[in-house]
Each structure stands twice: as C-alpha cells, then as structure tokens.
N, C-alpha and C positions, 0 to 999 in steps of 0.2 A: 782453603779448608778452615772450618769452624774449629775454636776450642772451647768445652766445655770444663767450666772449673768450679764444682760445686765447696760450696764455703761458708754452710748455714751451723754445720755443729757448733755446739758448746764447748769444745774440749775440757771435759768433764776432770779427767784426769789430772789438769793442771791448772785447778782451781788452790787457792783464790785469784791466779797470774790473771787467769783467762773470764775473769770477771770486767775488766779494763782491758784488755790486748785479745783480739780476734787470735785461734790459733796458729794459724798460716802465717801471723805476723808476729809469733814470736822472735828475737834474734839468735841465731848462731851466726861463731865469729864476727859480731858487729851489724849483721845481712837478715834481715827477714828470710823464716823461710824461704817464704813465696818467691822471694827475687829471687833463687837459685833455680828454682825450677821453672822458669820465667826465662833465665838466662839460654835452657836447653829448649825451649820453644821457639827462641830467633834463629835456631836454625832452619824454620819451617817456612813458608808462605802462607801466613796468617790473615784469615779475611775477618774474623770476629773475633774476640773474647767473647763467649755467653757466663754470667759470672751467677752462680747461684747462692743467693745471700739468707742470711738469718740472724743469726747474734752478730749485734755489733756493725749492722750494716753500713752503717754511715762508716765507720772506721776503714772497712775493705773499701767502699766506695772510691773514697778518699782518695785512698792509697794507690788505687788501680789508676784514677786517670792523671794524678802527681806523676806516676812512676813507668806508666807501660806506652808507648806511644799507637799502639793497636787499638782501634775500635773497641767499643767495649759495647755491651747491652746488662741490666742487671735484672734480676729477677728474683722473688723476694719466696723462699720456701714459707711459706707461715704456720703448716703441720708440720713439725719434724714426723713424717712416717716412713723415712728410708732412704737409699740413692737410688732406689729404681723412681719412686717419685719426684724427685730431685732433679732428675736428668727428664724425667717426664715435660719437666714445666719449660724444656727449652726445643719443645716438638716443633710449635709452632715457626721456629726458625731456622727450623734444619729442615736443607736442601740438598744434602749432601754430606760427603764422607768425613766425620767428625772425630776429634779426638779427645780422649775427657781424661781428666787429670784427677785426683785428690791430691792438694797438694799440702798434704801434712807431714812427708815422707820424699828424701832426695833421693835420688835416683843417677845412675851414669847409664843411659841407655843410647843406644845408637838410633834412632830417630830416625835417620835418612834409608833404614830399613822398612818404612811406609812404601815408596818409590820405586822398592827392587823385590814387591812380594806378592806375587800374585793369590791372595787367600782374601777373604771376607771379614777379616780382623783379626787385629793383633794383640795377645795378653800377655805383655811382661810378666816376666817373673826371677825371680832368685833362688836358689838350689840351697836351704836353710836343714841343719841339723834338728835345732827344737820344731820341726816341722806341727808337731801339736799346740800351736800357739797360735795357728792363722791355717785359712783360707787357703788347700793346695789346691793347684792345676794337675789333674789325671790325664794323660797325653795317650795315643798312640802311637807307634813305632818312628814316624816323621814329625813328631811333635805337632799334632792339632790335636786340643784340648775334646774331649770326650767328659769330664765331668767338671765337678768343683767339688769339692768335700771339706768344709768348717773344721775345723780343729779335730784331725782323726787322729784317732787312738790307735791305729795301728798305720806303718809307712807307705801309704798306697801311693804314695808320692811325696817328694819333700820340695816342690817348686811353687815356694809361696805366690799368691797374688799381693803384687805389691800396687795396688791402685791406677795403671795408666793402662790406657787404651786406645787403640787406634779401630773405628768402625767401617771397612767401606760402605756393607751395604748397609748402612742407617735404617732403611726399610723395614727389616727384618727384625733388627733390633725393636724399633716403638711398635710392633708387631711383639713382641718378643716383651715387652713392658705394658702394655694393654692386657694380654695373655698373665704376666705376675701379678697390676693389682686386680685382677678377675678371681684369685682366689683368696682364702684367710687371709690375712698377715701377721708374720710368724715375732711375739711377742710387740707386735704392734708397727708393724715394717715389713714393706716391701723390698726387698734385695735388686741388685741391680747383676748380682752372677746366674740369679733367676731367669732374667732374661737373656743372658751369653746363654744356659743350657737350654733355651728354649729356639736359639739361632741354630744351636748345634742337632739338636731334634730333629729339623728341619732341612737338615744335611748340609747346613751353612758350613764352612771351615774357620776355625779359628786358631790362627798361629799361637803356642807356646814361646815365646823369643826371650832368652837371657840378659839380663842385664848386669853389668861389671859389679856393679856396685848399690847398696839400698841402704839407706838410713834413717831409719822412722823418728819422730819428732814429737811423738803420741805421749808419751810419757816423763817425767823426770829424768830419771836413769838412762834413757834414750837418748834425748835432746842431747844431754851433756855426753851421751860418748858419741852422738853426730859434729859437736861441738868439737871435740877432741881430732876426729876424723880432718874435718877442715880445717883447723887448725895445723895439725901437721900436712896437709896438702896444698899450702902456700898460701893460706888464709892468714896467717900469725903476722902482727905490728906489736913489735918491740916497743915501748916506750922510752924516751931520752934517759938516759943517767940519772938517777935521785942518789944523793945520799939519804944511807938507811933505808934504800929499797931493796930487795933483793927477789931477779926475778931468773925464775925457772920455766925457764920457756916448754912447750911453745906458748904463748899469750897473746892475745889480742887486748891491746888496750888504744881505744880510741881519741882522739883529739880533744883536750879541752878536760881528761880526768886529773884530778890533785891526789897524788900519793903519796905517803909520808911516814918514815919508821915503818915500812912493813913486808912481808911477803907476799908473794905473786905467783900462783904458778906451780905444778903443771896444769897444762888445760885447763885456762883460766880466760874468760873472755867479760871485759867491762868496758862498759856502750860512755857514751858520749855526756859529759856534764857529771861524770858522777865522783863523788870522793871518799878515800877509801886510808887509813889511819889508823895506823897500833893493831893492826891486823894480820891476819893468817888465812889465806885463801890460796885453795884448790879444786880443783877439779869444781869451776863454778860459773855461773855468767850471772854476770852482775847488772842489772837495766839502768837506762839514763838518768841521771841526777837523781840517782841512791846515794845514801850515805852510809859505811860502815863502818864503825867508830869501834875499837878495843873488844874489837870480835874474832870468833874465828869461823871459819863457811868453807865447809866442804860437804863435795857432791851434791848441792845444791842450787835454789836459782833465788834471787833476791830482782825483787820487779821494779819498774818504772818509780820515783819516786819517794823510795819506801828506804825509812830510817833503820839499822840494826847498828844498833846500842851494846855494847856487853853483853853477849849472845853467842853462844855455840852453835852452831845449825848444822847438823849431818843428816843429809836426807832427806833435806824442806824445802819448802816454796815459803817464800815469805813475799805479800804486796799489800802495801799499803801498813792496814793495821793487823792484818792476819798474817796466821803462822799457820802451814798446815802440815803434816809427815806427806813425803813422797809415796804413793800410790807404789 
C-alpha cells in the first residue's frame, strides 16, 4: 500500500516558528510531529511514501530520507489551491488502495482495521463536544459517512474529521477529485471531503471508524496541550539533579541542556543544546540551542536558536528575532 503525506502548507498559525521549521516538524516532547505518526505507519506494509511538498521543502526532504527507511517519492504542490489538488499530483502513481495522512495532528487509531473491513474507505474520526470548530462526518445507522458538513451550527453530528484516511477504491476517489476541481473553488481551494461526497454519491461506502485519541498540533494552545498529553504518557526525561533547579514534572528535557537557578515545569519540554537560567517556565517547549536568560515563559513556544533575554512571554511564539501573540 501507498502513503500519501501531504506537507505543502505554511502553518500560518505558528508563525514566525514556521518560517524556519516545516510544520510537521515542529517538536513535541523532544519528537517531531511527523515521527509520531510515522511511528503508527510501521505497523502497515508500506510500498511508497508519496510526500507532497511546498514550504520549506528541502527541510521535509531531508528529514524523510535521514529518518524513515520507506521509499519515498516527493512531489512539489507549487499552487497552494487545496488537498483535493494536493493528493491530485500523486494520481500518476497510484495503482492501488492508498492511505493519506495530514500529518499535523496525532492520532491513536487502530490501523490494522484496513485488513478486517470490507467497505471502500475508511474516515477516522473523534466524537468532539466543540463540534462547531471542524469538519463533522454525518453517518448512517452502521456508520458510513453520508455527508461532511464544515463547522455546523447546529449538532448534526459531533464526529470530527481528523485528517487520515484509508482509500480502497482509489478509482473512485481521482474520479471523485477530477469531478471537485471541475467546479468553482470555494475561496480558492479545492477540498478533498469533496471528493469522499462524491465517492458516496456514487454509492461507494465509506466507514466512519473511531479513534482513541486525537491531538492537533495546528495551533499554539494545541501543540502545548499535545505536549502535555505525551508528556504524561511516557514521553517525560527528567533531567539529572542541579542545584537551584526545581523541576515539576512532567518534563522533558533533552541531552546536552544547561540549567541553572531555575524552574521547570509543568509540561515543559526543552530540545537539545539549549540553556535556560534565572528563569520560570511552564507549560512550554522550548527549541534547540535557545537561550533563556531571567525570563519567564508560559504557555508558549520559544524556537530553534532564539535568545529570550528578560521577557515575560504568555501566549507567544517567539523565533529568531520576532515575537508574535498565540493565535
């Protein structure tokens, strides 16, 4: 089986991080996205990565054949005009039953549910209260999906789409994607649930199937409570003893940070090379060889590189030379 991993956005939301760092390659707990959702793909028999690239390509490039030992092919979006386009440009190499990820968003799904389902695709999803914030799946009685409906104002369903997908008939679908961009596009994008309601038109079936758990990575406020999640589920490294540290776990703190006079802690995660001094951090992840010096950072993310000097930060991104409030 092919996987398709579209990975062209900007993530707009966690700028200026994501002006330097692709978003899939953000870290929580120390781990790139991506590698987490990478890790529930070995459980599959995987014949390709098809990787859809855009910002920052060389970085994904990079990262994928360092890190994944799967075939890879890359393919380069050059219009952002959607994921139905997206997944369009990987027609030419699909021969078969495909599975396409976004992988900006971790997930606990059972996977080896492909193998024991007789239906024409499968659409994860999560059973979410704030159901007005995304994308639900409208089901019938045996759960196959009958609609999708965008951010509905009334509960016609509360089982978000949380971005993964498994195709058998492939057919159907770039049928089903030929068919979306044939018409407008809608603020400038073609959809890619366009084409799932155009399989289902067509009397295809496609499973509704639950997933345990969903943690999007989309945002500030998100990242850090995905952060937090992994963190307390066996992700956390303590760091050795300092005097005048004091840490409040859970924490991740990786090999090779210098800490000194300060707090740590809770859900706090700081990457590799980085030093951190006369300081007050929570609820934060801190990127590789930052320095933060007589500061204090909470519910925030400090980037790769990037000095915080005598600084409060609640609710920012800080990378490099910019500072910007959490979205």
């Amino acid at each position: 089986m092919k996987v398709i991993i579209p990975l062209a956005g900007k993530g707009t939301r966690l700028l200026p991080l994501t002006k330097t760092v692709p978003k899939p390659l953000i870290r929580v707990a120390g781990r790139p996205v991506m590698d987490y959702v990478m890790d529930q793909v070995g459980q599959l028999d995987v014949e390709e990565l098809i990787i859809i690239t855009g910002h920052l390509k060389d970085r994904v490039e990079s990262h994928v054949r360092q890190h994944y030992h799967y075939p890879a092919r890359f393919i380069e979006q050059k219009i952002q005009d959607g994921t139905a386009s997206a997944i369009d440009l990987a027609r030419p190499y699909v021969d078969g039953p495909v599975l396409i990820i976004f992988v900006d968003t971790l997930f606990d799904a059972d996977l080896g549910l492909i193998s024991r389902v007789d239906a024409d695709g499968i659409i994860w999803v999560k059973e979410v209260e704030d159901y007005q914030r995304f994308g639900v799946v409208v089901t019938d009685e045996r759960r196959y999906m009958k609609r999708i409906v965008e951010k509905p104002s009334e509960p016609v369903s509360k089982l978000a789409n949380i971005g993964l997908y498994y195709i058998r008939d492939w057919r159907t679908l770039f049928d089903g994607i030929t068919w979306t961009r044939s018409r407008p596009p809608v603020n400038g994008e073609y959809f890619l649930t366009d084409a799932f309601q155009y399989m289902v038109d067509q009397g295809k079936k496609l499973l509704a199937a639950p997933v345990g758990g969903w943690y999007d990575c989309g945002k500030v406020g998100t990242v850090l409570e995905t952060n937090r999640h992994l963190l307390e589920s066996g992700s956390a490294r303590r760091p050795r003893p300092h005097a005048q540290v004091r840490v409040l776990e859970p924490v991740y703190v990786a090999d090779g940070v210098e800490l000194e006079d300060c707090t740590i802690g809770p859900n706090v995660s700081i990457d590799a090379g980085a030093v951190v001094k006369t300081s007050v951090l929570r609820d934060a992840i801190v990127g590789e060889r930052a320095k933060v010096v007589g500061s204090t950072v909470e519910g925030s993310m400090v980037g790769d590189d990037t000095e915080v000097m005598g600084q409060r930060l609640k609710e920012m991104i800080a990378a490099g030379e910019e500072l910007a409030k959490a979205p």
